[in-house]
TORKOL-4160 file (C-alpha; in steps of 0.2 Angstrom, whole numbers, padded with zeros to 4 digits, m for minus):
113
<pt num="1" X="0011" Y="0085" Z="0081"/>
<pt num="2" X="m0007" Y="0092" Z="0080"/>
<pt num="3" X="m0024" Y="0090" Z="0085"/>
<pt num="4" X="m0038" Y="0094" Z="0075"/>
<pt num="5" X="m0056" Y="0096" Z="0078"/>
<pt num="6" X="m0070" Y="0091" Z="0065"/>
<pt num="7" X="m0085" Y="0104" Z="0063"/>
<pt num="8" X="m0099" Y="0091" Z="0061"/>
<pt num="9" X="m0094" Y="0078" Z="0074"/>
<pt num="10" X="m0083" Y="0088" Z="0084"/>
<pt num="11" X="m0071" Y="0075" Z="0085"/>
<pt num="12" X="m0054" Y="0077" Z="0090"/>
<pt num="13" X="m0040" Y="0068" Z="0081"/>
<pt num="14" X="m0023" Y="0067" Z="0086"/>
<pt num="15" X="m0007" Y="0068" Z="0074"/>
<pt num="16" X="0011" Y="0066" Z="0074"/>
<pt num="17" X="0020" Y="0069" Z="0058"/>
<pt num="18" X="0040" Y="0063" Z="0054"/>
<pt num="19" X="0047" Y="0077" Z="0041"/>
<pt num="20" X="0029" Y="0083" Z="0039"/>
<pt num="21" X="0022" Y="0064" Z="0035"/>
<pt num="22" X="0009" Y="0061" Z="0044"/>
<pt num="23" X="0014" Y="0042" Z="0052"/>
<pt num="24" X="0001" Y="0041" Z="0067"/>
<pt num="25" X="m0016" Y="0046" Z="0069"/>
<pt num="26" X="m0028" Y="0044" Z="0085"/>
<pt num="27" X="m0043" Y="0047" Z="0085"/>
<pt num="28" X="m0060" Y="0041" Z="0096"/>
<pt num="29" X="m0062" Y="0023" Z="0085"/>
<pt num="30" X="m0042" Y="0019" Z="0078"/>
<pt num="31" X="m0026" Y="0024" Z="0078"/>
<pt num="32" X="m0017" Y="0025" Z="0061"/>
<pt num="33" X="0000" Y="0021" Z="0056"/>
<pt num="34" X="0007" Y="0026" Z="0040"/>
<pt num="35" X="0023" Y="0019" Z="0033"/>
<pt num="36" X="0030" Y="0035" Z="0034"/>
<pt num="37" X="0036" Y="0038" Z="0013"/>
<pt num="38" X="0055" Y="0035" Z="0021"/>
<pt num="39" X="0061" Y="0016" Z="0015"/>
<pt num="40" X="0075" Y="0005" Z="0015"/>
<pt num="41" X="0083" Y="m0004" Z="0001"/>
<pt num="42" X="0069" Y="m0018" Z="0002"/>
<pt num="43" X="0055" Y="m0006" Z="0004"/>
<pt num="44" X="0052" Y="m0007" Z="0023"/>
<pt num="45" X="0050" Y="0007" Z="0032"/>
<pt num="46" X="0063" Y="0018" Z="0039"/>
<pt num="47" X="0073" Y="0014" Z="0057"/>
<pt num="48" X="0069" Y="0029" Z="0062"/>
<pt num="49" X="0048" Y="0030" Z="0057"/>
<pt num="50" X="0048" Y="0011" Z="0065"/>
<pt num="51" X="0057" Y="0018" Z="0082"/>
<pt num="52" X="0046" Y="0033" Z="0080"/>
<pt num="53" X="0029" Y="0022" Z="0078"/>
<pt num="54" X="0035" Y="0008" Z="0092"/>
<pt num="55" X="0036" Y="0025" Z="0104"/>
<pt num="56" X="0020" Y="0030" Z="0102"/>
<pt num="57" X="0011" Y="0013" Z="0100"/>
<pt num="58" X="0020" Y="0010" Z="0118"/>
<pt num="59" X="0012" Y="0027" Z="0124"/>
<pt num="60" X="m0005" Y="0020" Z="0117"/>
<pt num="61" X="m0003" Y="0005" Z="0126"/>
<pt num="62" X="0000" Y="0011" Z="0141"/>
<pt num="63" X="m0014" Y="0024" Z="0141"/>
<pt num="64" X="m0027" Y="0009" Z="0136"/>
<pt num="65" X="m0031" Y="0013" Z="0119"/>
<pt num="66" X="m0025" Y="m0002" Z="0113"/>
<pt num="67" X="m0017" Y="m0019" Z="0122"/>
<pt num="68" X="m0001" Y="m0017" Z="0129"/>
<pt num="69" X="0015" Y="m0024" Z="0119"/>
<pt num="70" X="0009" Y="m0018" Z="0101"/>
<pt num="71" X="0026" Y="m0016" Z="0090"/>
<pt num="72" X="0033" Y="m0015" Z="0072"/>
<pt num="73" X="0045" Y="m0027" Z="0070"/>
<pt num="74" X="0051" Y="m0038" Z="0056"/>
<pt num="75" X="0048" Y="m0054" Z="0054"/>
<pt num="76" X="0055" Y="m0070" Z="0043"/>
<pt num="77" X="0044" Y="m0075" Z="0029"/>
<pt num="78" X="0051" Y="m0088" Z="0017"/>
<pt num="79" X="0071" Y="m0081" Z="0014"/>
<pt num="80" X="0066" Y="m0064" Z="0019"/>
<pt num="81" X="0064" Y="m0052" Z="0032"/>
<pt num="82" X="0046" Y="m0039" Z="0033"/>
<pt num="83" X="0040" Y="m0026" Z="0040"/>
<pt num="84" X="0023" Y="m0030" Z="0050"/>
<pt num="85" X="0015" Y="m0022" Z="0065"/>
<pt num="86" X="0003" Y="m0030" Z="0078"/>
<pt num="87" X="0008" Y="m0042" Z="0092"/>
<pt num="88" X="0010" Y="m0062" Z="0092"/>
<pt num="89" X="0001" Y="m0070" Z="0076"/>
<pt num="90" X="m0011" Y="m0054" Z="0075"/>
<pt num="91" X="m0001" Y="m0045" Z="0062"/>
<pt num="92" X="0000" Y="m0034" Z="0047"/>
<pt num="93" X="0012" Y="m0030" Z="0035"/>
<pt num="94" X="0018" Y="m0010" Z="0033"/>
<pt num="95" X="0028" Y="m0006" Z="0020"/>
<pt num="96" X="0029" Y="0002" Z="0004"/>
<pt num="97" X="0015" Y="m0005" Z="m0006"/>
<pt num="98" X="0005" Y="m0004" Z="0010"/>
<pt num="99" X="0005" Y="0012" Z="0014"/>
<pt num="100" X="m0007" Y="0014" Z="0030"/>
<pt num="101" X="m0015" Y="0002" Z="0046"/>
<pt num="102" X="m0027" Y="0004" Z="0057"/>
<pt num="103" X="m0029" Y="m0002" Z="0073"/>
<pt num="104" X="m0047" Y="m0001" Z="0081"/>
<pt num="105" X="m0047" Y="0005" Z="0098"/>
<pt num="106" X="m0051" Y="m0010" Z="0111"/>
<pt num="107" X="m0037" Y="m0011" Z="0127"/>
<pt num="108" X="m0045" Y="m0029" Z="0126"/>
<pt num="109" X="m0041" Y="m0036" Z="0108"/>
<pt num="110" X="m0031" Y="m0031" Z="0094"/>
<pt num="111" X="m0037" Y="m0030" Z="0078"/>
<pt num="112" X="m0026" Y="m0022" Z="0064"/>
<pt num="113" X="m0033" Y="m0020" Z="0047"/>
């Protein structure tokens, strides 16, 4: 974990790093996810990188930087199970050939890019 500061906008930003991999990132507009760089056979991100994400995207929630109930999860596309993060049918999929989300910082709405 870290916080660092940036000289010209003297910004904080808030980090937390699985085996020095930076997966979450707050700061005052979004809060990034990363995938982590640890996969399963199908290229989803790790168990331990998603319990690790759904922690802290439960801490965000309750501190009112995003809504409530944000998760990774996987879900059933065609015959197969992905890795997607968000909350009801505002999602995006995390994984190894999409490395990084970002979700904008509105307790109100959720948007996940």
């Amino acid at each position: 974990m870290s916080v660092h500061m940036d000289k010209l906008t003297q910004e904080l930003t808030f980090q937390v790093f699985l085996f020095e991999i930076s997966i979450f990132e707050l700061s005052a507009q979004c809060l990034t996810l990363r995938n982590g760089g640890f996969f399963d056979s199908k290229g989803r991100p790790s168990r331990t990188t998603r319990e690790r994400l759904n922690g802290l995207l439960d801490a965000a929630g309750d501190l009112g930087c995003i809504p409530k109930g944000v998760r990774v999860f996987f879900r059933i596309e065609g015959d197969q199970f992905s890795c997607k993060v968000g909350k009801g049918e505002v999602v995006n999929t995390l994984d190894s050939s999409s490395p990084d989300r970002i979700i904008v910082r509105n307790h109100l709405q959720l948007l996940v890019f």
